[in-house]
N, C-alpha and C positions, 0 to 999 in steps of 0.2 A: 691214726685209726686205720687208713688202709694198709699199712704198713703189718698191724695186728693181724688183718683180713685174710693177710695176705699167707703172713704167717699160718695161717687155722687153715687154709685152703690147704699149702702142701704137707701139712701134719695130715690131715685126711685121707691126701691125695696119696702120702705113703702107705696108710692102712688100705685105700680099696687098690695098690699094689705089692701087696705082703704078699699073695698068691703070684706074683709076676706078671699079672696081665688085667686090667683095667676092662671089666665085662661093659657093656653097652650100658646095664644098668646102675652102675656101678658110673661111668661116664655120666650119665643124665643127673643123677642124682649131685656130681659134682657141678656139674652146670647149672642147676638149680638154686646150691650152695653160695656160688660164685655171683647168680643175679642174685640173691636174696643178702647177699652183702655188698652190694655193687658196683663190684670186682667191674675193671674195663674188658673187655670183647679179646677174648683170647688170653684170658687172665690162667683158663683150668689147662689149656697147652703149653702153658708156662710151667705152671705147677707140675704134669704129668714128665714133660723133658727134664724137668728138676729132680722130681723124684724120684725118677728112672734114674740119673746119673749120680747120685747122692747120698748115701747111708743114712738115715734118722740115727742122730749121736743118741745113744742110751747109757 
């Protein structure tokens, strides 16, 4: 299951960086995401260095 979570985190994580830049609310919103699946402590700056460096395969 976190493995899933995990998954859904940087599927997100690459849509609020489709514009290039991860707004503040945009950021809170992930870390919301991330407690509400209970994602461990630095789970959305994993996500965010991921998806910065990574293409979502389409």
């Amino acid at each position: 299951m976190d493995r899933l979570h995990c998954n859904y985190l940087t599927a997100i994580t690459w849509a609020a960086l489709a514009d290039g830049v991860a707004l503040e609310a945009e950021r809170q919103k992930l870390d919301r995401v991330a407690t509400l699946l209970h994602l461990l402590l630095g789970a959305v700056e994993d996500a965010l260095t991921y998806a910065a460096g990574v293409a979502p395969a389409r």
